[in-house]
N, CA, C and O of each residue as an XYZ file, in Angstrom:
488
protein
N     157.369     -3.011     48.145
C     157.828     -4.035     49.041
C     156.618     -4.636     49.756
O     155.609     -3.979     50.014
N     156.791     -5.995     50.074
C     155.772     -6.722     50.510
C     155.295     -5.902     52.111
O     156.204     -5.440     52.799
N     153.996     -5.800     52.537
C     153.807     -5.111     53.797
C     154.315     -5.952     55.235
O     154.596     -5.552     56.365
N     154.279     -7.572     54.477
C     154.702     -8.360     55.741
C     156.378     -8.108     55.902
O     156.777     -8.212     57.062
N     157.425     -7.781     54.856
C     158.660     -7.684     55.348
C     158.517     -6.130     55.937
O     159.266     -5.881     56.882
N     157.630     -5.043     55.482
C     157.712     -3.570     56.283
C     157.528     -3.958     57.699
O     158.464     -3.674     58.446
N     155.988     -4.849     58.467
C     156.080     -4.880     59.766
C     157.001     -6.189     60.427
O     156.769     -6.522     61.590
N     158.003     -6.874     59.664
C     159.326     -7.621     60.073
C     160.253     -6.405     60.604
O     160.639     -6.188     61.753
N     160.504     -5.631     59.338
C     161.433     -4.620     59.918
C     161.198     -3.699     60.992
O     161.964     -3.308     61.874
N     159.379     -3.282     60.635
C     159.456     -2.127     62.157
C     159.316     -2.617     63.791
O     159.444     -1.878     64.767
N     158.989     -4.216     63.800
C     159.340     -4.847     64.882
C     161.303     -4.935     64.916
O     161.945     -4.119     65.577
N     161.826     -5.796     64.284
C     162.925     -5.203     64.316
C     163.301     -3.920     65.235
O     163.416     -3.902     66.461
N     163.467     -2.803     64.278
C     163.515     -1.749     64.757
C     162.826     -1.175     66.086
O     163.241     -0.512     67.036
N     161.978     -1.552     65.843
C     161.278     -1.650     67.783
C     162.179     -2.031     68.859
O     162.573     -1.175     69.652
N     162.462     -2.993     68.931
C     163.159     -4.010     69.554
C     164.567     -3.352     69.527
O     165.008     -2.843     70.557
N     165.337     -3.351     68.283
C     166.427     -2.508     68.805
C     166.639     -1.296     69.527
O     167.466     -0.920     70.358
N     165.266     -0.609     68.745
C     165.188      1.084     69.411
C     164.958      1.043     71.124
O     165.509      1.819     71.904
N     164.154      0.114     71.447
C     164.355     -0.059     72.891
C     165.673     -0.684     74.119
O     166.015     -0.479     75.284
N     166.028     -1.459     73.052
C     167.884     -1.869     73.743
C     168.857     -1.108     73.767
O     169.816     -1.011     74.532
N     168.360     -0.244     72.337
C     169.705      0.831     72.198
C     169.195      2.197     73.515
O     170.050      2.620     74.292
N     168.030      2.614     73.551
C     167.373      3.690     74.386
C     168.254      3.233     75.580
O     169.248      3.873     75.924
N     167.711      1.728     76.396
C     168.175      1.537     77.556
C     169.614      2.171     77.837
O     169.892      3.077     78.623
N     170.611      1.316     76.826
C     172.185      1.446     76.612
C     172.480      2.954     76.574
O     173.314      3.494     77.301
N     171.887      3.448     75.862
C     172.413      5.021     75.729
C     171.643      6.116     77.097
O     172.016      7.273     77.289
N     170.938      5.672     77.616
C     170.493      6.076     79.332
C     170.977      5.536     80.239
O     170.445      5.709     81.335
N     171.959      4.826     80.156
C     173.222      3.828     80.953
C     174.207      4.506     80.325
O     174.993      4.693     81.254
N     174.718      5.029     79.304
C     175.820      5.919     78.875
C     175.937      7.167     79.375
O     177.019      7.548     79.821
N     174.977      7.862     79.366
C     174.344      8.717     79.619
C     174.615      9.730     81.148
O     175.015     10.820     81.557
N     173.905      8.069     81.661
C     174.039      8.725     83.494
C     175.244      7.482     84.027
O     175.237      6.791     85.045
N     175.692      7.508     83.512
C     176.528      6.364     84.373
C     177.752      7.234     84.763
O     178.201      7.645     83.693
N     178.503      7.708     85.780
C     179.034      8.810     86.357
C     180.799      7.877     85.597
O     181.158      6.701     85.550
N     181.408      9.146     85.163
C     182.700      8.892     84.428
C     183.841      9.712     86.051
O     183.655     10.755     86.677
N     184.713      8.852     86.167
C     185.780      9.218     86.990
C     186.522     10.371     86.473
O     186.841     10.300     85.287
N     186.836     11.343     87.079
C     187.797     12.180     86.662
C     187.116     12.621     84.866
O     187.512     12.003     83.878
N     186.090     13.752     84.780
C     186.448     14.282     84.068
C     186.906     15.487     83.475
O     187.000     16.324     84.374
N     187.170     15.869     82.596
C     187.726     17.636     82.876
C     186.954     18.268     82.412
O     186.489     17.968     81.312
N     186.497     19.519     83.193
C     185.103     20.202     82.166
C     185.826     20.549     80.923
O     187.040     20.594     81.121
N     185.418     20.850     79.513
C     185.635     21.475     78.778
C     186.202     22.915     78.436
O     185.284     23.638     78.825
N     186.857     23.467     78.101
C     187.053     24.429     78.027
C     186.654     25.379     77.246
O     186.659     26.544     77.644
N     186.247     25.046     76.018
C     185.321     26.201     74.713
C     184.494     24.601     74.109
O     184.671     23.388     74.224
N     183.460     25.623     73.383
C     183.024     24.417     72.551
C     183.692     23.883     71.346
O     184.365     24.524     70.539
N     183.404     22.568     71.335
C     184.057     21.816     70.194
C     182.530     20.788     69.939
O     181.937     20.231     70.862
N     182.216     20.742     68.812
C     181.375     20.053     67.774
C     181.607     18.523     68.689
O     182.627     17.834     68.715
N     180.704     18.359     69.179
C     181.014     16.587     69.857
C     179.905     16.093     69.186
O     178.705     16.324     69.335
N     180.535     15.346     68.391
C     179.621     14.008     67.313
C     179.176     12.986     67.909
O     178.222     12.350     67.462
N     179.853     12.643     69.105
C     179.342     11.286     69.511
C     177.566     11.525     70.082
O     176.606     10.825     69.761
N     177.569     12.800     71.050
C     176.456     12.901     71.153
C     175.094     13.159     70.137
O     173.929     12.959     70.482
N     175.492     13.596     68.954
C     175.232     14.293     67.698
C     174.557     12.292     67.179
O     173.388     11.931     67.047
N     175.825     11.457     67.020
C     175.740     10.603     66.380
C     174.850      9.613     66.963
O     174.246      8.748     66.329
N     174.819      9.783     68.075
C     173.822      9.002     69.504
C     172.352      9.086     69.422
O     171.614      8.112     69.276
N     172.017     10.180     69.515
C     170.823     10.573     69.108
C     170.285     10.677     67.508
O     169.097     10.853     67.238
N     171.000     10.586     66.825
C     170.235     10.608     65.430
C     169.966      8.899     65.029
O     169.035      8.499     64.331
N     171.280      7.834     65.811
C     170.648      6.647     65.358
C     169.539      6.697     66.318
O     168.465      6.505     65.748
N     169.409      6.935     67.879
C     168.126      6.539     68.432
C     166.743      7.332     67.730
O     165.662      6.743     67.754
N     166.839      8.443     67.226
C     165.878      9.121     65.909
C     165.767      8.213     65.123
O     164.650      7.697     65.157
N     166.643      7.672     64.224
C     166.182      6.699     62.949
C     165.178      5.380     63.735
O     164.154      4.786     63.396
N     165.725      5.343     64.453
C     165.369      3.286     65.572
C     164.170      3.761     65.419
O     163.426      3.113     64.683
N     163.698      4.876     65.989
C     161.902      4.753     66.691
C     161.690      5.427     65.472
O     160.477      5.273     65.618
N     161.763      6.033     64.405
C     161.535      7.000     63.053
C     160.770      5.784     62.217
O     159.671      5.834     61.664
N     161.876      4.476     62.321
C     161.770      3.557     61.426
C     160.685      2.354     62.288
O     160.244      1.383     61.673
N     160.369      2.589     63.714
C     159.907      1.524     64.132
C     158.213      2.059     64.085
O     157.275      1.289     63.880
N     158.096      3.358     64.293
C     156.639      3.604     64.382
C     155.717      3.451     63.266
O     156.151      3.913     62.210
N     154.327      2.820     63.211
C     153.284      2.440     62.407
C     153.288      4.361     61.281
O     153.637      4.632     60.132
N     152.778      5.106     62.294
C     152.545      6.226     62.057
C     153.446      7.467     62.034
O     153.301      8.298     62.931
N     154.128      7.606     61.323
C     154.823      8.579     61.481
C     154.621      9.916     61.486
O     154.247     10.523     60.483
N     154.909     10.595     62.877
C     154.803     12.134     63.278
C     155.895     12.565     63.425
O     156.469     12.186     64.446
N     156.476     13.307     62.706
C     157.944     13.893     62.899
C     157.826     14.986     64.251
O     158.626     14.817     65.171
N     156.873     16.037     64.341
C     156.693     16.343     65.068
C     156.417     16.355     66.517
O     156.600     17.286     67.301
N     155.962     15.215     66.745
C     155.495     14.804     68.488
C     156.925     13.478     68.329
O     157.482     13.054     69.341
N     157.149     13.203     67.515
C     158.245     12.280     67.876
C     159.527     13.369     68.253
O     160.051     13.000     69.305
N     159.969     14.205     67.875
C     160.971     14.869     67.621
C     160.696     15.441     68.981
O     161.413     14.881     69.809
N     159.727     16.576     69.639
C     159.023     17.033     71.031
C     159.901     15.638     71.709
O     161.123     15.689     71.849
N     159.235     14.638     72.026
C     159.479     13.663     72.954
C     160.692     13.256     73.379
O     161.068     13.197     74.550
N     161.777     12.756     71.638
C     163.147     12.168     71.893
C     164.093     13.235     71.886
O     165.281     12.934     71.769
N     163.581     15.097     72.052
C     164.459     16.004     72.298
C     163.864     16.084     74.210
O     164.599     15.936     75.186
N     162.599     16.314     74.220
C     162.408     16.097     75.764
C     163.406     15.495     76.657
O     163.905     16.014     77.655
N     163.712     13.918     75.993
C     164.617     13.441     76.943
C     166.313     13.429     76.797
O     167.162     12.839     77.464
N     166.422     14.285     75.702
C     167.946     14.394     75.200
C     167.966     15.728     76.328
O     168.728     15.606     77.287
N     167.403     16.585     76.253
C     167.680     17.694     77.384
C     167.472     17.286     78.599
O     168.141     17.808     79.490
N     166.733     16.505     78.853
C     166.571     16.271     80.163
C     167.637     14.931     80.956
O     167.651     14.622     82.147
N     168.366     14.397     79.942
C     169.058     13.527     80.521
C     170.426     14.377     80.547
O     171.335     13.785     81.129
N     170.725     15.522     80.083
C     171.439     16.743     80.161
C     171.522     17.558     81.883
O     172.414     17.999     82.608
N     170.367     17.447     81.927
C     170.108     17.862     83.570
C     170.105     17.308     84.146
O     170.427     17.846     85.206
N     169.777     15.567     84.341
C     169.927     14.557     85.122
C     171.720     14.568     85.218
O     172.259     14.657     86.321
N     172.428     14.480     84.111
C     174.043     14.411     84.116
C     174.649     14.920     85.457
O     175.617     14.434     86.042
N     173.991     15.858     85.788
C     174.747     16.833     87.060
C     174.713     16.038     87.913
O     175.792     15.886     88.487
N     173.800     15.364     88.301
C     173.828     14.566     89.631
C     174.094     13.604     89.669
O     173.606     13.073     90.667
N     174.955     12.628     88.801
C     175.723     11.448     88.557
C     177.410     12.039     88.623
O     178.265     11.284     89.087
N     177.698     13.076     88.252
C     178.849     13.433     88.355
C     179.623     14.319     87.268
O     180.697     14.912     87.175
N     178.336     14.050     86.404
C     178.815     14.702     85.078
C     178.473     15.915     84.613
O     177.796     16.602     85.379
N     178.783     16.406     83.473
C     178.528     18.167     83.563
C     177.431     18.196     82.765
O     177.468     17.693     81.642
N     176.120     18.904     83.350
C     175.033     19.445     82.070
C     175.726     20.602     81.205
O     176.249     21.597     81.706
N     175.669     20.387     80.123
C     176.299     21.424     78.991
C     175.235     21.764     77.834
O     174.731     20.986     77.024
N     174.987     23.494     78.024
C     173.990     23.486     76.620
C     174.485     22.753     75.102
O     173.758     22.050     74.401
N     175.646     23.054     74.869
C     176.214     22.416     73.476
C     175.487     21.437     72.966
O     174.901     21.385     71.884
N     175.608     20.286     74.243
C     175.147     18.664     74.073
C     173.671     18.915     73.849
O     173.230     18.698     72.720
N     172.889     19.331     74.762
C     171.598     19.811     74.497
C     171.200     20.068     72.992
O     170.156     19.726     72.437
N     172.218     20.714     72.488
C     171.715     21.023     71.175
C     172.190     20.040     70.487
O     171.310     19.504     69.814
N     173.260     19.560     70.368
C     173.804     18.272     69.590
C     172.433     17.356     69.919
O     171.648     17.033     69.027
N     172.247     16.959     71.429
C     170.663     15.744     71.187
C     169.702     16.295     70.082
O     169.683     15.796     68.957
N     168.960     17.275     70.426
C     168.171     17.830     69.523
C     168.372     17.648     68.209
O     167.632     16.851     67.631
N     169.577     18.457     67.344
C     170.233     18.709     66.091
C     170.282     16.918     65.711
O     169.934     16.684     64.554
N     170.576     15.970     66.348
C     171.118     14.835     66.203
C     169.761     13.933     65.741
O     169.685     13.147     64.797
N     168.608     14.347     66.822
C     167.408     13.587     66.746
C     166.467     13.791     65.917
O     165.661     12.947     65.525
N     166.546     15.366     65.491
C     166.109     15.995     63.925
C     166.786     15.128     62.684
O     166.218     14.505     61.787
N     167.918     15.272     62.896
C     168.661     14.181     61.419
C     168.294     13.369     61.263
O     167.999     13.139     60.090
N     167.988     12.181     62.406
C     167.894     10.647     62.463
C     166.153     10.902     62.245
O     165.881     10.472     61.124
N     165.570     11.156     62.564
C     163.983     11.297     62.523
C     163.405     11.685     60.755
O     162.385     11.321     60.170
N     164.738     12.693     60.229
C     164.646     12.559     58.689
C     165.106     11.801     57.983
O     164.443     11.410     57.021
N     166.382     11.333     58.208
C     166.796      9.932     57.683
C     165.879      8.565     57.603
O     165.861      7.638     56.793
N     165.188      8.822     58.699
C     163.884      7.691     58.913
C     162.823      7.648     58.069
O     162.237      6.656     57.634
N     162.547      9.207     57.802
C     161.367      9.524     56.726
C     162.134      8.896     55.564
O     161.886      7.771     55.128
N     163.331      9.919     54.975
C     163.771      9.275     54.096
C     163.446      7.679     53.499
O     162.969      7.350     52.413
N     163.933      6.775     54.733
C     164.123      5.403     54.359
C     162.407      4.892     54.329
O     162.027      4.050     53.516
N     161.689      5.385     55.099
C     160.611      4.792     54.955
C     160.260      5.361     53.449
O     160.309      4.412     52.666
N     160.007      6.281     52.948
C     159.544      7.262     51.828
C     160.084      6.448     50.091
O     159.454      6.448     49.034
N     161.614      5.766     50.447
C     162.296      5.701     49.426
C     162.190      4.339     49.464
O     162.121      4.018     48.277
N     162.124      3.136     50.276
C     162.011      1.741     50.281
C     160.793      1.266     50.298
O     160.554      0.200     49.731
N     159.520      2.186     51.145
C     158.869      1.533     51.412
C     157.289      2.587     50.521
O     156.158      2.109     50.605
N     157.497      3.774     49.861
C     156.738      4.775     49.116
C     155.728      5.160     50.149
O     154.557      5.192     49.768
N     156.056      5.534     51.716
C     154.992      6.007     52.208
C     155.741      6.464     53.012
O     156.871      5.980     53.090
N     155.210      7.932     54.175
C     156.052      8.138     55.517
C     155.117      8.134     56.088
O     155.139      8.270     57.312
């Protein structure tokens, strides 16, 4: 593939990965009325599914890809917006913690993937 449509797309992807970041740190902490804590764990995808597209966004937007210090960073703030939750109103829960993580690992390989298979480089 031509290198000028690769840096079309990873601007692209830049650009979204930063609108979607904002939106999902406004999801995030934005305090929900009335909710009920949980009672056992149950597999919650949305958080799972949240974090693996914001993994692919910056996976697919960076020049250089480090799975490693990228993965450190966008789990940094998946746990830590876990602990921020408490003081908006909402419950910090290890589960979710691990769903960000588990979620941002997927999307960060899916990213390799797509770069690896469209574009023959990660």
């Amino acid at each position: 593939m031509n290198p000028v449509t690769y840096e079309r797309i990873r601007k692209v992807a830049a650009f979204c990965a930063w609108c979607y970041f904002i939106y999902l740190a406004y999801m995030l902490l934005h305090p929900i009325p009335h909710i009920p804590k949980p009672a056992e764990y149950v597999f919650d995808a949305i958080h799972f599914l949240a974090f693996a597209v914001l993994g692919f966004l910056v996976g697919a937007a960076r020049r250089r890809f480090a799975f490693f210090s990228l993965l450190f960073l966008l789990s940094l703030w998946g746990v830590g917006s876990e602990f921020l939750q408490s003081y908006t109103g909402r419950y910090c829960e290890f589960q979710d913690m691990v769903q960000n993580v588990c979620g941002t690992a997927t999307g960060l390989l899916f990213a390799w993937f797509f770069r690896r298979v469209f574009f023959g480089f990660a």
